[in-house]
C-alpha positions in Angstrom: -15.3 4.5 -1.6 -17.6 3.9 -4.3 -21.2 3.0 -4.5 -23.1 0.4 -6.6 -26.7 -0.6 -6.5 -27.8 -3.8 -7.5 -30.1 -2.6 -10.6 -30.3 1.1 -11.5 -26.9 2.3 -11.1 -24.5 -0.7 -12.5 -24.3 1.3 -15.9 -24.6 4.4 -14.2 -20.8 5.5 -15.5 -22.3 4.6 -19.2 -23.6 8.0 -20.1 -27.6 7.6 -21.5 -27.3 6.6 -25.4 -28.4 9.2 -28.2 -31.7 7.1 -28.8 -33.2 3.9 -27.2 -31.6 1.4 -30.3 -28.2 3.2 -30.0 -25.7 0.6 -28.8 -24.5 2.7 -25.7 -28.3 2.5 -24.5 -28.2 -1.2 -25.6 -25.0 -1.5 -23.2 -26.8 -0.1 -20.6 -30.0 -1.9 -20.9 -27.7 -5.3 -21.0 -25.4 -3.9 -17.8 -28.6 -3.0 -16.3 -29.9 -6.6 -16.3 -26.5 -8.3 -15.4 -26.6 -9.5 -11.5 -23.2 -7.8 -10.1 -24.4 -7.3 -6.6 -24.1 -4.6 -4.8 -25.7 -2.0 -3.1 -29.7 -2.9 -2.3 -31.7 0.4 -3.8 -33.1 1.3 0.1 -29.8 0.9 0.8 -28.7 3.6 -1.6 -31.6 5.7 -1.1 -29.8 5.8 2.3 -26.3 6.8 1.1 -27.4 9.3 -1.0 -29.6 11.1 1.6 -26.7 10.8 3.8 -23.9 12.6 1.1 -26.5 15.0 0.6 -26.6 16.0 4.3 -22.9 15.6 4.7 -20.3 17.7 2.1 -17.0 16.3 3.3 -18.7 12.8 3.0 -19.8 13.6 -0.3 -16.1 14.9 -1.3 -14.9 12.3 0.2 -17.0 9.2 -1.6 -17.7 8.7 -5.6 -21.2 7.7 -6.2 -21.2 5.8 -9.1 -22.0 8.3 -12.4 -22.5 11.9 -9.9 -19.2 13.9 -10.4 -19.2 17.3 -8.5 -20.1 20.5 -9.8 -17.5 22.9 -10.8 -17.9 25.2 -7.6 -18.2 21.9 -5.3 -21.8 22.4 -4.0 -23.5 19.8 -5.7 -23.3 17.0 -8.5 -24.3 16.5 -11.8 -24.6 13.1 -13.9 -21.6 11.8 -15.6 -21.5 14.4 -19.0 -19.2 11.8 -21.2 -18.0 8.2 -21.8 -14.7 9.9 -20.5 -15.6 11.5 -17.8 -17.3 7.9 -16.2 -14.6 6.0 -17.4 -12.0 8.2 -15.7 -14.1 8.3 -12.5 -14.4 4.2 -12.5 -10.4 3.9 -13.4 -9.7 6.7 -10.6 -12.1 4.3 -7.9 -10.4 1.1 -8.4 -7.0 2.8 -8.6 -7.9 4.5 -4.9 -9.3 0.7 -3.7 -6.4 -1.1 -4.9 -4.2 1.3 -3.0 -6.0 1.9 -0.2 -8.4 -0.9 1.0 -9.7 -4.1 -0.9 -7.7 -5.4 -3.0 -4.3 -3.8 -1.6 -5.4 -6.9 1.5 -4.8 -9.6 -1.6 -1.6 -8.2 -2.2 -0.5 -8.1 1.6 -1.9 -11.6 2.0 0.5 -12.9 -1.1 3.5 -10.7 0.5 3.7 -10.9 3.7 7.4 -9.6 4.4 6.7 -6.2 2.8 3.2 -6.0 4.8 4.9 -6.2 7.7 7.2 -3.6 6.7 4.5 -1.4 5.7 3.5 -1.8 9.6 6.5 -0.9 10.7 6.4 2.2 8.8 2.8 3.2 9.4 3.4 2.4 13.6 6.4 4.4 13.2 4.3 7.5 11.7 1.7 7.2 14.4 3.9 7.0 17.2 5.5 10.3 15.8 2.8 12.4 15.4 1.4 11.9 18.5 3.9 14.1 19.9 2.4 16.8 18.3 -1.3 16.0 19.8 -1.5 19.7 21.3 -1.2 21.1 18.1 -4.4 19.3 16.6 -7.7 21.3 15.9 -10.1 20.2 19.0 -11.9 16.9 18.2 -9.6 16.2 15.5 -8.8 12.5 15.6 -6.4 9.7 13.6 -2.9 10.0 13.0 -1.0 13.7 12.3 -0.5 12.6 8.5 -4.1 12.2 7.8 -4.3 10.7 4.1 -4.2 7.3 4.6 -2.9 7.3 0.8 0.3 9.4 1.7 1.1 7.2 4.6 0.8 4.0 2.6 2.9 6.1 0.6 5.6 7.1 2.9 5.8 3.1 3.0 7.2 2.8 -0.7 10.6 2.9 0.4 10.4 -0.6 3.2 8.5 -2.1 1.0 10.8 -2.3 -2.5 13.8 -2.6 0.4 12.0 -5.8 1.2 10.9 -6.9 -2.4 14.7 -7.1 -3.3 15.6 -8.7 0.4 13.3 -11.8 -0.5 13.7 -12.1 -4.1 10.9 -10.6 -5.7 12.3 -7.9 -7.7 14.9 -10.0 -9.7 16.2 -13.3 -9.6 18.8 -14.1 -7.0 22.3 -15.9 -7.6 21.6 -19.9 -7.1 17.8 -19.5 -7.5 15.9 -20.8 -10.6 14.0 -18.3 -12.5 10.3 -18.4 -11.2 8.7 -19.7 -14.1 12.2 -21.6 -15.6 13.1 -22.4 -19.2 13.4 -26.3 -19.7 16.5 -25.3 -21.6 18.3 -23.2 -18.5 16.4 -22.7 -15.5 17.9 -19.2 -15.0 16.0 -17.8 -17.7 12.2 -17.6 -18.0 10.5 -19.4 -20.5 7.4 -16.7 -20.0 8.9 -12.8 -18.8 5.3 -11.4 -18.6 4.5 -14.3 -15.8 7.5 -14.0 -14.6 6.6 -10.0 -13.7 3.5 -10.8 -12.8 4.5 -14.1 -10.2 7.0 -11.9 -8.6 5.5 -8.3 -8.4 1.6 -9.2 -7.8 2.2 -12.9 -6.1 5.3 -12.4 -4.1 6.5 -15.7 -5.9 10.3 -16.6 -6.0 12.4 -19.0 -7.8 13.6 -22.5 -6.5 17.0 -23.3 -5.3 18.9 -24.6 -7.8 20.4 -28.2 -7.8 23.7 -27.9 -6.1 26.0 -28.7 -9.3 24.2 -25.7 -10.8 23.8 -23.3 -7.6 27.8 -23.5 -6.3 28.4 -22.2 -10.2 26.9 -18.7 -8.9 27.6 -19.5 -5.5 31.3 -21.1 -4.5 31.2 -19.7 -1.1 28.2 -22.2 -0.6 29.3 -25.8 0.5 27.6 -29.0 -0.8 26.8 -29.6 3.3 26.0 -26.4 4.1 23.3 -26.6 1.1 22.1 -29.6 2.3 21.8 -28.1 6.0 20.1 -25.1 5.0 16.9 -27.0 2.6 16.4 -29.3 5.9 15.8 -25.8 7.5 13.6 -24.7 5.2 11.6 -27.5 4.5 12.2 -29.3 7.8 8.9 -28.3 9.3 6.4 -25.9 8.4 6.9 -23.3 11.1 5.1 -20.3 9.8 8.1 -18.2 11.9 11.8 -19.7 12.3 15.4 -18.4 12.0 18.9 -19.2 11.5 22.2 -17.9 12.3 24.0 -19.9 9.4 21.7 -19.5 6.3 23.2 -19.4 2.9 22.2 -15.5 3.0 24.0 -15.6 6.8 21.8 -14.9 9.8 18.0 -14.8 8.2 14.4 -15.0 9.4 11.7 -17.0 7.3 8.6 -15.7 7.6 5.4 -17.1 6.0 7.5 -19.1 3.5 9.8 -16.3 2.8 13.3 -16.0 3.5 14.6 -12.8 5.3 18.0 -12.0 5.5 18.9 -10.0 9.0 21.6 -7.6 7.2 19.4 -7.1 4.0 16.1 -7.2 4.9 15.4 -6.8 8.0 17.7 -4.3 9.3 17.2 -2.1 6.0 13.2 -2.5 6.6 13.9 -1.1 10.8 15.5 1.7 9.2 13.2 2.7 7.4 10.7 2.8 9.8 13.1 4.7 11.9 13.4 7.3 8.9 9.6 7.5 8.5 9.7 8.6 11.9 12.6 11.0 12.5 10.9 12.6 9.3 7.4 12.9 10.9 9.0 14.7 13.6 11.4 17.2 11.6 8.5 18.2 9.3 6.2 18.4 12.3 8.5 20.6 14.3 8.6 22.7 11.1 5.3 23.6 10.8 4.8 24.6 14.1 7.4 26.7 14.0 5.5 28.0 10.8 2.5 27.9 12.4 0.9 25.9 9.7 -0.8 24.4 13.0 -1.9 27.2 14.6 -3.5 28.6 10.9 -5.2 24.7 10.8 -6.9 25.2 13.9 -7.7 28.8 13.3 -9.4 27.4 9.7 -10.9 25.0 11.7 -12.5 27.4 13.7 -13.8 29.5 10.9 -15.8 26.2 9.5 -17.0 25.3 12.5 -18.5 29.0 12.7 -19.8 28.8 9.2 -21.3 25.5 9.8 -23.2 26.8 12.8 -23.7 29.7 10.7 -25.4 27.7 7.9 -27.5 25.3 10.5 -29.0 29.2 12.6 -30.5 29.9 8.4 -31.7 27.1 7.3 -33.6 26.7 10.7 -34.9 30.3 10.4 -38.1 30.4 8.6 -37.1 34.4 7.7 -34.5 33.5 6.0 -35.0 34.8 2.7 -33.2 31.8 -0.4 -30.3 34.6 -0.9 -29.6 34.1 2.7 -29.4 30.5 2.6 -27.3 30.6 -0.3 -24.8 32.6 0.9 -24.3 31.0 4.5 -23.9 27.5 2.5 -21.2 29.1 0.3 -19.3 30.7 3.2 -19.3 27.0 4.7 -18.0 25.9 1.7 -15.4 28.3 1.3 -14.7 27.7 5.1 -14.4 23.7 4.1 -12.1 24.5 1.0 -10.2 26.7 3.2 -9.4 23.8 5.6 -9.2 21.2 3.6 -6.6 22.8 1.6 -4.5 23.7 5.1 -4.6 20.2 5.9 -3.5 18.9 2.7 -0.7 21.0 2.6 0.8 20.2 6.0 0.1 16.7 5.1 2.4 16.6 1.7 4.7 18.3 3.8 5.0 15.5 6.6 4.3 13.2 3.6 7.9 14.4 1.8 10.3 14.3 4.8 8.6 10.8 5.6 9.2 9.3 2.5 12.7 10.8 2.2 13.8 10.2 5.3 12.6 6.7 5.1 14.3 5.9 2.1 17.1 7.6 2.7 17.8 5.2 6.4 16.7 2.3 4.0 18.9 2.8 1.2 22.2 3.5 3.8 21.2 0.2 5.9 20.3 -1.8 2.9 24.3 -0.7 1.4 25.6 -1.5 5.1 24.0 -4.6 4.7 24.9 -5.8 1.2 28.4 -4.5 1.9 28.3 -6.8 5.2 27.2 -9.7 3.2 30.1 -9.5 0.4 32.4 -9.4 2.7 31.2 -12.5 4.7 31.1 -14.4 1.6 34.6 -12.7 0.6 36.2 -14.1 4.1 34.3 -17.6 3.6 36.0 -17.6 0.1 35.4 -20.8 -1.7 33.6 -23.1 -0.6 36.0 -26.9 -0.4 34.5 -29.4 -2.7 32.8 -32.3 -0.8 31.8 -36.2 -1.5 28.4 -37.0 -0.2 26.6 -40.0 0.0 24.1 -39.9 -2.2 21.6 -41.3 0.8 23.0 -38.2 3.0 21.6 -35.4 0.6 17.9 -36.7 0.9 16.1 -33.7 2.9 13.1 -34.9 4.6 10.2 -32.6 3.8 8.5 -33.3 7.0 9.3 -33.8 10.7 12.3 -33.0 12.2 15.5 -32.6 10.0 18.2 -34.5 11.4 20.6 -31.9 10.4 19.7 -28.6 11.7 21.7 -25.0 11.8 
């Protein structure tokens, strides 16, 4: 998380310029006056008191332009150009990831956020069977970094990228953004990249002359059958045991194949959670758990520790210093347990999960060929032109 106020901290990652006329302190002034919202400045008055009070809250937040000290107990302004500039790239790296505008991406691909649901239920509902070996108090799922199990959804989510066509071009689609001259090929490869990857766009079917060139299985009925399913209404959930792709699912628009999507994206969630499990049962057997709580212990000691000297007016300022570095050290101490049990789960989630998703998704394309190999080619068909009209509303009066 990273805070902004609505004046004196905008150009707070802008170190201050080597004299007022310098054109860093002009850049400042200029960002300074710019109206980018934000924070109010009681508002931030409030924050700060609050990260001051708080160390894991200040660890765990950036305030725009304070980077921490070197042994952790404090911060210090921004020394370099560098040094704010990797602090504002590392912030909106962490929000696109974990919050804001990962929620854009989700909205534009829907098939691959429910995937990444299916994963994250899966990791929850594994890790709660090791809720006895938690530190007292400690809530939220057993893998706590929200990063890692976003991560440990990689594998479902470039399972279902390929299942709906957004990784590459499928046989009978057009390209997304197609070349007048041949609509396979893009006329613009950057927007291509950036339609499929950021906007889960994919390419139109191609007119049937064209598609039954890259796909012969297909017949010209079966063509027509399957557009007045996918444009016959505007169901945001339907399905189809007789899809071009076989049995399928459409979802928001997109078209999910059951043997290459779907049954690859179940897998992985399976995977994400047998892998919870093994690397859970592996530290308690370690007693990486045990240690956690036993750490956890120790800064809870220290904290109590640090709160009996500060409230004692005896206390002499070597005293105080002290206590607050053994509660740091106690904090570093934990946080360091915690993050190694959590790569741990982390790595046997993410294998495991891509590991089940890369076995169902070769069932499933293996599957696949061979329906289309026992199909074989598809008999060529007359049509009346009138017949091949798909209406793009109501009810299709040809229906799979």
């Amino acid at each position: 998380m990273a805070a902004w106020s609505t004046a004196s901290n905008k150009a707070a990652y802008i170190p201050a310029g080597p004299g007022s006329e310098s054109f860093r302190e002009k850049a400042r002034r200029a960002l300074n006056a710019t109206p980018l919202g934000g924070y109010s400045a009681k508002r931030m008055e409030e924050y700060d008191f609050a990260r001051a009070q708080d160390d894991k809250l200040r660890r765990e937040t950036v305030r725009a332009g304070k980077v921490p000290t070197t042994g952790l107990t404090g911060e210090i302004d921004t020394p370099t150009l560098r040094a704010g500039a990797t602090q504002a790239a590392g912030a909106t790296l962490a929000d696109a990831t974990t919050d804001g505008a990962r929620n854009i991406w989700w909205f534009l691909n829907a098939p691959q956020a429910l995937a990444t649901l299916a994963v994250l239920h899966a990791v929850q509902s594994a890790g709660n069977d090791f809720e006895m070996e938690r530190p007292d108090g400690a809530k939220g799922p057993l893998l706590s970094k929200r990063g890692l199990r976003l991560a440990a959804a990689v594998p479902a989510v470039i399972g279902m990228s390929l299942a709906v066509g957004n990784a590459a071009r499928q046989p009978g689609y057009k390209a997304v953004v197609p070349s007048e001259a041949d609509p396979t090929q893009s006329a613009d490869p950057l927007g291509e990249t950036v339609s499929r990857y950021f906007l889960g766009r994919t390419g139109a079917l191609l007119p049937y002359d064209e598609f039954v060139k890259e796909r012969p299985d297909v017949s010209r009925s079966e063509y027509e059958e399957y557009k007045a399913y996918l444009f016959g209404n505007a169901l945001p959930v339907k399905a189809t045991l007789e899809g071009i792709h076989g049995p399928e699912v459409t979802f928001m628009g997109k078209s999910i194949p059951v043997a290459t999507g779907i049954l690859p994206a179940v897998a992985a969630a399976i995977g994400a959670g047998m892998g919870v499990r093994k690397a859970g049962m592996r530290l308690k057997e370690g007693g990486q758990f045990k240690l956690l709580q036993q750490k956890q212990e120790s800064l809870s000691e220290a904290k109590s520790a640090l709160y009996r000297t500060g409230n004692d007016p005896s206390s002499s300022p070597a005293a105080m210093a002290e206590a607050k570095a053994a509660a740091v050290g106690a904090q570093r101490d934990f946080d360091q347990q915690q993050k190694d049990n959590d790569l741990e789960l982390f790595k046997h989630a993410a294998g495991q999960s891509a590991l089940w998703m890369a076995g169902a998704g070769l069932a499933g394309q293996t599957l696949e060929s061979i329906r289309r190999a026992l199909k074989g080619r598809a008999e060529i068909e007359e049509i009346d032109p009138e017949e091949q009209q798909v209406p793009l509303t109501g009810k299709p009066e040809v229906m799979r």
